[in-house]
TORMAR-966944 format. One record per atom (N, C-alpha, C): atom name; x, y, z; residue number from 1; residue in one letter. Coordinates in steps of 0.001 Angstrom, whole numbers. Layout:
! TORMAR-966944
NODE atom    east   north      up   n res
NODE   CA       X       Y       Z NUM   A
...
This chain:
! TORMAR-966944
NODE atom    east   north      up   n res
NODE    N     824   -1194       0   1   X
NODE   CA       0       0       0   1   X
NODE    C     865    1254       0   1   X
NODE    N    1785    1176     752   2   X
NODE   CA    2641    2538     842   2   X
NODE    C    3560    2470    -468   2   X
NODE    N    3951    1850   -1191   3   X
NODE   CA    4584    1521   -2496   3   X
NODE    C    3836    2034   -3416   3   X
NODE    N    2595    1578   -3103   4   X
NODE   CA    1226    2153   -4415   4   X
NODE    C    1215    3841   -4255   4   X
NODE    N    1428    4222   -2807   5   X
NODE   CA     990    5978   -2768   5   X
NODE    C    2288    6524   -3151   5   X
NODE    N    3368    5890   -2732   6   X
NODE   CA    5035    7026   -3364   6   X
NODE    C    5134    6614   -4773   6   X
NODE    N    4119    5494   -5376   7   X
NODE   CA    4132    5542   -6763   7   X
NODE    C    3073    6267   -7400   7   X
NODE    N    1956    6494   -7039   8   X
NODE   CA     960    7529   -7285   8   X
NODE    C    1780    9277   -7285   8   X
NODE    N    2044    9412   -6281   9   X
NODE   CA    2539   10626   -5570   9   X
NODE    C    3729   11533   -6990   9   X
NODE    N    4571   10055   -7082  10   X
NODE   CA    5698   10425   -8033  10   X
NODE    C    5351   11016   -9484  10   X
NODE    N    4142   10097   -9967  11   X
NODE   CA    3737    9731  -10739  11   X
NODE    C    2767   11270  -10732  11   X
NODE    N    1877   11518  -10038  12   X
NODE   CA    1891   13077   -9852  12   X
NODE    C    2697   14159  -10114  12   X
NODE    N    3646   14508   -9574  13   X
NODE   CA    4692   15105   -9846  13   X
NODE    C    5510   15034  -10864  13   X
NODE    N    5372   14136  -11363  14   X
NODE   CA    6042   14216  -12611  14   X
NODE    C    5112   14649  -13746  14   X
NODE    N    3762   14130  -13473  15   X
NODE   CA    2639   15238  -14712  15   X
NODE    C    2619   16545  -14350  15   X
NODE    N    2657   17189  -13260  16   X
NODE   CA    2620   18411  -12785  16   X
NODE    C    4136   18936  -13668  16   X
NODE    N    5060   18837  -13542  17   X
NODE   CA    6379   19343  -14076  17   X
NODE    C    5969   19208  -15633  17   X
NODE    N    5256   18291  -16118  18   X
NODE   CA    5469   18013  -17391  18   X
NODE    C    4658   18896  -17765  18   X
NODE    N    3416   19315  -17528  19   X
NODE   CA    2355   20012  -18077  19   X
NODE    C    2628   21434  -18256  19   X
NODE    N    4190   22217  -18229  20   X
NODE   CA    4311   23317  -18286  20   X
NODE    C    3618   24111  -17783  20   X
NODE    N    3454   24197  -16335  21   X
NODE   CA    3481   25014  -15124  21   X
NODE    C    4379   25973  -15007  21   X
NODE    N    3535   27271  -15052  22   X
NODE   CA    4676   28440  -14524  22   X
NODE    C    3636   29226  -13402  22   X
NODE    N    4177   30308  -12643  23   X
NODE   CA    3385   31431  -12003  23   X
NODE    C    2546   32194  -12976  23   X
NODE    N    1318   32245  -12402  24   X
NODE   CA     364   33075  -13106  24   X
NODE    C     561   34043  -13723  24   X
NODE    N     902   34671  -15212  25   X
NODE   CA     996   35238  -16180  25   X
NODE    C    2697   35902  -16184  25   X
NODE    N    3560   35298  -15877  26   X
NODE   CA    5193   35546  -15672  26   X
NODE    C    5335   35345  -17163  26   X
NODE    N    4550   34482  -18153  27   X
NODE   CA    4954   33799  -19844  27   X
NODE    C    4206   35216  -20555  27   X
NODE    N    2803   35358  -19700  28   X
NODE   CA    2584   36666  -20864  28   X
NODE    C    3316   37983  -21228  28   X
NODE    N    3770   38295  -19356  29   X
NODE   CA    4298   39379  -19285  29   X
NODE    C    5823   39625  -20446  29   X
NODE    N    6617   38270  -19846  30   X
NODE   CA    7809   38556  -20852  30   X
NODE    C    7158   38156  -22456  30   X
NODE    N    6325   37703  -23021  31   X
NODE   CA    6139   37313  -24379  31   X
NODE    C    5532   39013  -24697  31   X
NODE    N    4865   39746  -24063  32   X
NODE   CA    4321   41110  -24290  32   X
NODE    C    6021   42177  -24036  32   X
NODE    N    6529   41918  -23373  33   X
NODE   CA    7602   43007  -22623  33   X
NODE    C    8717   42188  -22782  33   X
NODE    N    9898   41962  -23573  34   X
NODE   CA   10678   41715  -23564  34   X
NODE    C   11877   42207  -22739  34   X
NODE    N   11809   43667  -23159  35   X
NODE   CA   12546   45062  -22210  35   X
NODE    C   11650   46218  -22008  35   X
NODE    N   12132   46799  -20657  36   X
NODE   CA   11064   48123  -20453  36   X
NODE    C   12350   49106  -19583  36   X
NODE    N   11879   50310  -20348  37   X
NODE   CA   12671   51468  -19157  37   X
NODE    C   11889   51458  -18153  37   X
NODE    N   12372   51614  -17015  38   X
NODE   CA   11660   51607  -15594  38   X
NODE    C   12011   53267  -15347  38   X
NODE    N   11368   54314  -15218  39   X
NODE   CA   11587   55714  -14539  39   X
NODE    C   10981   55675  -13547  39   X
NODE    N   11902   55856  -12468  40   X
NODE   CA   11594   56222  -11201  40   X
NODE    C   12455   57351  -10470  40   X
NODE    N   12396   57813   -9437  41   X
NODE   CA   12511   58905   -8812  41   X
NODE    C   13532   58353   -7929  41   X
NODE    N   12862   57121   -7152  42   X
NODE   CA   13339   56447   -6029  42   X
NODE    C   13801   55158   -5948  42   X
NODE    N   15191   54863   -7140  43   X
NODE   CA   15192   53718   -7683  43   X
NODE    C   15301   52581   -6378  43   X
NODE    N   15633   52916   -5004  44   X
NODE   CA   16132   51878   -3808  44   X
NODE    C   15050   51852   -2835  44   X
NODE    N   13774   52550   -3623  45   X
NODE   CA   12786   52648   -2317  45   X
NODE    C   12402   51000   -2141  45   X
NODE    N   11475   50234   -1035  46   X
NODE   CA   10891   48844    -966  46   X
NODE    C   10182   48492   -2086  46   X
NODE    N    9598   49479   -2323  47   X
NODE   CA    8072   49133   -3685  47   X
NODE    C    9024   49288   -4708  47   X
NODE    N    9680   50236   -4912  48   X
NODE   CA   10721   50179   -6464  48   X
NODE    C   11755   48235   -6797  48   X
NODE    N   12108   48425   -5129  49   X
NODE   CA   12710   46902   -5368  49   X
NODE    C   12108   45694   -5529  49   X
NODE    N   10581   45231   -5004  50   X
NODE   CA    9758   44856   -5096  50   X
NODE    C    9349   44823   -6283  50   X
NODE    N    9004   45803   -7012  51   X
NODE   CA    8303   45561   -8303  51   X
NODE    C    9528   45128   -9433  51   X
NODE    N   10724   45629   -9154  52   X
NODE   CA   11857   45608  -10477  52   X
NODE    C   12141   43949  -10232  52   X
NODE    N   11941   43757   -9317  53   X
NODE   CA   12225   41945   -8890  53   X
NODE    C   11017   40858   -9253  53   X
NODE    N   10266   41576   -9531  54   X
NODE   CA    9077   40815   -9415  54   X
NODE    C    8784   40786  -11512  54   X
NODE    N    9640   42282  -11939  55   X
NODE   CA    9505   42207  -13915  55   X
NODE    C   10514   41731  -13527  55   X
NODE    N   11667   41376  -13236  56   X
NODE   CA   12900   40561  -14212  56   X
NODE    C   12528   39321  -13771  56   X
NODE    N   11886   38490  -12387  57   X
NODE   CA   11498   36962  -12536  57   X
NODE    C   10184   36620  -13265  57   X
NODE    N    9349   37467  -14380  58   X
NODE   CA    8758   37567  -15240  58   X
NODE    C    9527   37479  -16677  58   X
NODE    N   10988   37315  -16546  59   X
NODE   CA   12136   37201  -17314  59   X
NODE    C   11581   38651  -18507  59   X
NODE    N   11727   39825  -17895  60   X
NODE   CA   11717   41062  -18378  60   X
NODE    C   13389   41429  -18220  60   X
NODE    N   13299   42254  -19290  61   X
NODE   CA   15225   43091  -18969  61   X
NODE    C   14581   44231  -18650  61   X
NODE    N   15169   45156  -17779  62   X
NODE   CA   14658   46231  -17195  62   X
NODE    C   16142   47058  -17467  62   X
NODE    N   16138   48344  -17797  63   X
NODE   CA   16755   49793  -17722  63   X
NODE    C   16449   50626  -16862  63   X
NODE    N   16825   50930  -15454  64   X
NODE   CA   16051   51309  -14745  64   X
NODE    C   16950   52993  -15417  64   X
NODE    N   15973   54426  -15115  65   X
NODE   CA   16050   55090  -15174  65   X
NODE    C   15480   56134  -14255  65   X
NODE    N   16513   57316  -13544  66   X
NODE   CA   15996   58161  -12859  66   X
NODE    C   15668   59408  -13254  66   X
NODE    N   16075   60119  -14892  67   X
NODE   CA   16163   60951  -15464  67   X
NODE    C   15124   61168  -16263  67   X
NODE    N   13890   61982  -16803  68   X
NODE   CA   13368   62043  -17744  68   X
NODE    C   13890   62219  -18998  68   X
NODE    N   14696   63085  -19097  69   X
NODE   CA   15517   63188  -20383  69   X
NODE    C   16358   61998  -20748  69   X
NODE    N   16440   60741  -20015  70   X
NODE   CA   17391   59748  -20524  70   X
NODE    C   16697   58624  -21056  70   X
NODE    N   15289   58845  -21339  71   X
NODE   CA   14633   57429  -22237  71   X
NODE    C   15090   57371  -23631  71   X
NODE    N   14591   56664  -24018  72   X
NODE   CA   14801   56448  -25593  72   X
NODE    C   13610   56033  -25732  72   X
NODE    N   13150   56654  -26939  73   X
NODE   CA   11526   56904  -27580  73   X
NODE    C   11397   55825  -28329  73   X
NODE    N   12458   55208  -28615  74   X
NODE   CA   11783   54133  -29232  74   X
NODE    C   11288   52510  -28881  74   X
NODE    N   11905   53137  -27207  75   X
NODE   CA   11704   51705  -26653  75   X
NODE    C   10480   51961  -25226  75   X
NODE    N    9729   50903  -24862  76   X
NODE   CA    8654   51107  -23584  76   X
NODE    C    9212   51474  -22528  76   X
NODE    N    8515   52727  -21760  77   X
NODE   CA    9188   53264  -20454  77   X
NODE    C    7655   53175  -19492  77   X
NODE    N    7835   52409  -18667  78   X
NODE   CA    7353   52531  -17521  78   X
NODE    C    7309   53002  -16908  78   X
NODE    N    6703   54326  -16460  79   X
NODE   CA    7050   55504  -15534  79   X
NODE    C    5860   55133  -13701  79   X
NODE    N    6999   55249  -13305  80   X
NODE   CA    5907   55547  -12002  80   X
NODE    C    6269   55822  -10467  80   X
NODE    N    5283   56554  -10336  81   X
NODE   CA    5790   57686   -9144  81   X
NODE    C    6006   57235   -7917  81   X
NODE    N    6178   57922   -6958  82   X
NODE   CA    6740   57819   -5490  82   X
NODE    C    5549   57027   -4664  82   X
NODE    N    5640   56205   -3722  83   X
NODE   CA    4433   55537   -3161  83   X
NODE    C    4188   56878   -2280  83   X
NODE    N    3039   56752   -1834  84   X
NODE   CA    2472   57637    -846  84   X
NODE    C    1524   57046    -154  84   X
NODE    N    2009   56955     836  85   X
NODE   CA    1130   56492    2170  85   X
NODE    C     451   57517    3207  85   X
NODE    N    -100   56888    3425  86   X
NODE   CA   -2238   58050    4022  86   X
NODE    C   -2680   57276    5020  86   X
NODE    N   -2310   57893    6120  87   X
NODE   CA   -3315   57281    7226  87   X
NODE    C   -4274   58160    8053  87   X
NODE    N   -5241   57874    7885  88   X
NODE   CA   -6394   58738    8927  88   X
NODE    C   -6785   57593    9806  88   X
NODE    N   -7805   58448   11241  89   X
NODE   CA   -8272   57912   12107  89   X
NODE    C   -9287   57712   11304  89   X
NODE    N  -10088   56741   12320  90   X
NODE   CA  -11434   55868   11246  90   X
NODE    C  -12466   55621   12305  90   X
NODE    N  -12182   55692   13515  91   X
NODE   CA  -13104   55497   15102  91   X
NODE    C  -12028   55623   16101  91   X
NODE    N  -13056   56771   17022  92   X
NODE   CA  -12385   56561   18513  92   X
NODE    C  -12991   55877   19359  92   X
NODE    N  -12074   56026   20313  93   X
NODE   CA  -11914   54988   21369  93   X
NODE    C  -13004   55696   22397  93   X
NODE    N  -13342   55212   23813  94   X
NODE   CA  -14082   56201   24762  94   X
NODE    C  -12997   57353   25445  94   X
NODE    N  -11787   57407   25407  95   X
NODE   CA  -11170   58206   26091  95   X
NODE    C  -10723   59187   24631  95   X
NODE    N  -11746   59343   23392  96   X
NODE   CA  -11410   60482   22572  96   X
NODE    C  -10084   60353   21521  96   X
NODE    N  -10173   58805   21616  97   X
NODE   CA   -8545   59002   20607  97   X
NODE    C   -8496   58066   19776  97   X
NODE    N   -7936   58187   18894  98   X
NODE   CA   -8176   57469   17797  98   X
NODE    C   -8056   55632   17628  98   X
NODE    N   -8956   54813   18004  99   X
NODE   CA   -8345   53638   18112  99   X
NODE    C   -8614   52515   16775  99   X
NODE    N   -8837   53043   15503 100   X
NODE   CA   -8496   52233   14161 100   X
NODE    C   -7858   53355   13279 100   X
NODE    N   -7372   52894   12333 101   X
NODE   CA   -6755   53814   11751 101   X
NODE    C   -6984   53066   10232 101   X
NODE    N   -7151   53546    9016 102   X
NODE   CA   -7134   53609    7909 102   X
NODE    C   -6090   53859    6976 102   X
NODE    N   -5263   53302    6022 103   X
NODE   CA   -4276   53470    5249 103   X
NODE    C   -4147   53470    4181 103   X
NODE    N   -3668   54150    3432 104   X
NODE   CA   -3999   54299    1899 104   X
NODE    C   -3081   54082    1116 104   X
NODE    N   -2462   53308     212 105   X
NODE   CA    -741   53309    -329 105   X
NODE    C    -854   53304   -1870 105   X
NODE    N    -618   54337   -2906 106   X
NODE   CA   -1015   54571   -3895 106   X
NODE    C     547   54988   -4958 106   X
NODE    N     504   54507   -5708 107   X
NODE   CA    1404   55276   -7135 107   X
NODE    C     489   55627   -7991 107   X
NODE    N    1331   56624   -8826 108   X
NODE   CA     675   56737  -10226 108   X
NODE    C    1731   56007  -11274 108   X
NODE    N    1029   55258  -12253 109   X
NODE   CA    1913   54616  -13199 109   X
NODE    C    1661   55108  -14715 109   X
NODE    N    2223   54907  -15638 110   X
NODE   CA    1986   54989  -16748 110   X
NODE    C    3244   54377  -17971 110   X
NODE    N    2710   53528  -19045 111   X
NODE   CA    3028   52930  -19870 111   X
NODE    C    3226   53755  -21347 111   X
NODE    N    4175   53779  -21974 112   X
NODE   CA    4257   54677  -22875 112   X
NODE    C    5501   54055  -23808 112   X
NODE    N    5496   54798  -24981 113   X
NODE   CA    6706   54628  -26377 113   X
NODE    C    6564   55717  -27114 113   X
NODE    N    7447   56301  -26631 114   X
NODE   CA    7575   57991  -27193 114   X
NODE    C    6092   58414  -26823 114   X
NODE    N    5274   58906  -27732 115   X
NODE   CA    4453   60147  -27338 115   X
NODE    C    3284   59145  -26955 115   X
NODE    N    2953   57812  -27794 116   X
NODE   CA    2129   57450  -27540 116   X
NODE    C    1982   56008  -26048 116   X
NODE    N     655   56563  -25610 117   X
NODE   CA     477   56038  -23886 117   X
NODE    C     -28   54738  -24567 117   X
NODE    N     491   53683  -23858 118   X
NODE   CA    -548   52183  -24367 118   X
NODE    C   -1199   52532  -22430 118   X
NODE    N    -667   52750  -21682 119   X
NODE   CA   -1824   53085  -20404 119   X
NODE    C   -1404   54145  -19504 119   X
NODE    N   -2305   54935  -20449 120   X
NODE   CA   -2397   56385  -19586 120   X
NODE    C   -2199   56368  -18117 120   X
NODE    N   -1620   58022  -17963 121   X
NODE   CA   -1557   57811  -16115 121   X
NODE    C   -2920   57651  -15834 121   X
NODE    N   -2676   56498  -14495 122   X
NODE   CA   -3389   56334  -13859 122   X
NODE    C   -2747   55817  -11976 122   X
NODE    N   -3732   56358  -11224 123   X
NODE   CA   -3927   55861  -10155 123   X
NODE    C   -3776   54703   -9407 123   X
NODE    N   -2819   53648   -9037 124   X
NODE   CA   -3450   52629   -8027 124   X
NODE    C   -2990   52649   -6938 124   X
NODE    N   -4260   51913   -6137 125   X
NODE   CA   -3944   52082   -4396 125   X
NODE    C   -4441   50727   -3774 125   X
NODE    N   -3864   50911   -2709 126   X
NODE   CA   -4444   49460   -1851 126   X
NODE    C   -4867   50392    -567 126   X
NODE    N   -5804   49688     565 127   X
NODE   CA   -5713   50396    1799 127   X
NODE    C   -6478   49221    2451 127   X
NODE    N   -5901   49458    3436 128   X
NODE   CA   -6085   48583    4966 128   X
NODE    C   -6187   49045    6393 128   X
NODE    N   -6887   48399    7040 129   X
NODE   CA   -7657   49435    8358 129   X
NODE    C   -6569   48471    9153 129   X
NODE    N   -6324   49216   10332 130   X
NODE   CA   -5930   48517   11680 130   X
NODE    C   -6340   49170   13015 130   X
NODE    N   -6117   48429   14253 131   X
NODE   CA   -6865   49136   15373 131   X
NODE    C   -5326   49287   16312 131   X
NODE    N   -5068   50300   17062 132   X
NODE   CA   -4241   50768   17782 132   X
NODE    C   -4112   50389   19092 132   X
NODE    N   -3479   49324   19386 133   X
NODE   CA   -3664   49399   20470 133   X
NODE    C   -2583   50267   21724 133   X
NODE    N   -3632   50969   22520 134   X
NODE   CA   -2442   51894   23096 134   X
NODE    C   -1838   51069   24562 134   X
NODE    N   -2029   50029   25028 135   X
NODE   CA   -1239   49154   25959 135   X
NODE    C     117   48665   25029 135   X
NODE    N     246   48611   23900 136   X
NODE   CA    1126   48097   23195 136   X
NODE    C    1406   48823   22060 136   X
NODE    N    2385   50055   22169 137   X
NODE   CA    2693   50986   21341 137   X
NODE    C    3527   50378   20118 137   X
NODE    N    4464   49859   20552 138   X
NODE   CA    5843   48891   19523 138   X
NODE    C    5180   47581   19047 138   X
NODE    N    4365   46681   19539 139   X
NODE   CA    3182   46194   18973 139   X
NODE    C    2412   46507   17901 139   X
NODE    N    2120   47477   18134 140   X
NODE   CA    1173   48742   16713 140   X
NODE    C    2156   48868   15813 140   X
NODE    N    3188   49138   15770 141   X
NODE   CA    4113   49597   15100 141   X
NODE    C    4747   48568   14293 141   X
NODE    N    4704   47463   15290 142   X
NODE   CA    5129   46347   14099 142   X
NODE    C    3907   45953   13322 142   X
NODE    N    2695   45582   13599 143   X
NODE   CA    1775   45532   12782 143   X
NODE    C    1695   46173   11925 143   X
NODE    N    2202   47616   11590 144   X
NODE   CA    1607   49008   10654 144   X
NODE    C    2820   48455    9519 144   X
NODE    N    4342   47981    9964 145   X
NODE   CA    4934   47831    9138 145   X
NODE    C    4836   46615    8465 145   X
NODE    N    4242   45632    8948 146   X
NODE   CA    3550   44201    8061 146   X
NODE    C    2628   44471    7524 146   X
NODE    N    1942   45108    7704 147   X
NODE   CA     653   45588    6622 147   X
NODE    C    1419   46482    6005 147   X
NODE    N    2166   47055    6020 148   X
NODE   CA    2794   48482    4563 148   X
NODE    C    3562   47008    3706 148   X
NODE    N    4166   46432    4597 149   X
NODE   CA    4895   45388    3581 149   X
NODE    C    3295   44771    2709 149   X
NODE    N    2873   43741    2919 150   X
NODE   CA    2124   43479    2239 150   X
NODE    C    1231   44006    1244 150   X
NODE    N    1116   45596    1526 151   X
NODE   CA     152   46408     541 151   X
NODE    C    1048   46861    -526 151   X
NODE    N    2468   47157     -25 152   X
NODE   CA    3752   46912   -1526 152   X
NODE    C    3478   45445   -2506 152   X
NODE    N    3357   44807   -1682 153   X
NODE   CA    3157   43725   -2444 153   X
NODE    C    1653   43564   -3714 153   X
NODE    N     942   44089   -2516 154   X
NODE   CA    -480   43468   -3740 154   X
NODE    C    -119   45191   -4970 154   X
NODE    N     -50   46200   -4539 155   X
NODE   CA     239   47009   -5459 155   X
NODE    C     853   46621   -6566 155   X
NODE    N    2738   45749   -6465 156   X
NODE   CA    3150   45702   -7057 156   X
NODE    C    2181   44345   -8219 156   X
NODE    N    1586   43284   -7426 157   X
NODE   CA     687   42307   -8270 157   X
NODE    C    -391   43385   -9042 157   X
NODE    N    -581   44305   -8538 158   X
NODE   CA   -2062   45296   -9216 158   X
NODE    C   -1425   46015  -11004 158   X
NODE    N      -6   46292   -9980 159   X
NODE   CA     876   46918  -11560 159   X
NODE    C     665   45910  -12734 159   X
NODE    N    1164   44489  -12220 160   X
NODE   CA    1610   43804  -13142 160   X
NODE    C     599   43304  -14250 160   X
NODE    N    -683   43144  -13227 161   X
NODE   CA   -2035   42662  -13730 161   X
NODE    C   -2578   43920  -14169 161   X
NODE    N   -2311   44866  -14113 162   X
NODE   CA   -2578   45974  -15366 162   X
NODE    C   -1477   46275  -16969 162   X
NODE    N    -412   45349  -16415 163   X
NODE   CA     880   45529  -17623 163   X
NODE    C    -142   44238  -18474 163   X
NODE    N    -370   43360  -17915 164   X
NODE   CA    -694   42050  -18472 164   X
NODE    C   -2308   42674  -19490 164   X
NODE    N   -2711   43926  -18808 165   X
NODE   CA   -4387   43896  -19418 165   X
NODE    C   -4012   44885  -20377 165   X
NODE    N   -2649   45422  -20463 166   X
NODE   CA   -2509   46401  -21527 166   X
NODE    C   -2569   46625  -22810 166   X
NODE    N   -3312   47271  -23484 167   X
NODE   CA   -3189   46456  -25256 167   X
NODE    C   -1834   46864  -25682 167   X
NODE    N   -1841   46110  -26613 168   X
NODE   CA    -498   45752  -27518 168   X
NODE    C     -14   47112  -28258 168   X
């Protein structure tokens, strides 16, 4: 019986490898984007490293660029701006103070080849609520920075799944 399941099991795994399995749209992105200028402002920020890591294991070649004047018009430049993070209070507490808080983490991006935009600037954001707790100040604080990590993340998936919906 246990012979029959590590032969099932194997036997699994080996159709899984065979059936040309990759991560969800990593084949479209590079078959659409071979190379892209990347313009950014803040080439070492988290979200800049995050996303430039996330197009080259999409097997993209990337040019990163901090200059507007240094693209070349004849090739795709990816432009996109500084993250900006937004937090407001969202409910207080009974002693008058703010105990959830609301967060907002947004770029503007835009896709272009010389004059013409294949995706106009546009807007994206993620946001996520959390509650404060004031017995545990450094507590809060690590929470606020696991949720900023993670909202880099789905942003940078939001970019990509808008590179992927881009027309040709």
């Amino acid at each position: 019986m246990q012979t029959l399941l590590r032969g099932a099991l194997l036997l699994l795994v080996l159709a899984s490898s065979a059936c040309g399995f990759s991560l969800r749209g990593s084949e479209q992105l590079a078959s659409r984007y071979s190379d892209l200028q990347y313009l950014t402002l803040q080439p070492n920020s988290e979200f800049s490293r995050l996303l430039r890591r996330a197009l080259e294991s999409a097997g993209i070649e990337l040019n990163v660029i901090t200059d507007t004047g240094a693209t070349d018009p004849e090739r795709l430049v990816l432009a996109v701006s500084d993250e900006q993070l937004a937090r407001r209070p969202v409910s207080v507490n009974p002693r008058a103070r703010a105990a959830q808080y609301e967060m907002r983490l947004s770029v503007d991006m835009l896709l272009a080849r010389g004059e013409s935009e294949l995706i106009p600037l546009q807007a994206l954001s993620v946001e996520r609520s959390y509650f404060e707790d004031i017995e545990n100040i450094a507590g809060t604080q690590e929470e606020v920075a696991i949720i900023t990590d993670e909202m880099r993340l789905e942003l940078v998936n939001q970019l990509l799944r808008r590179l992927q919906a881009a027309p040709s």
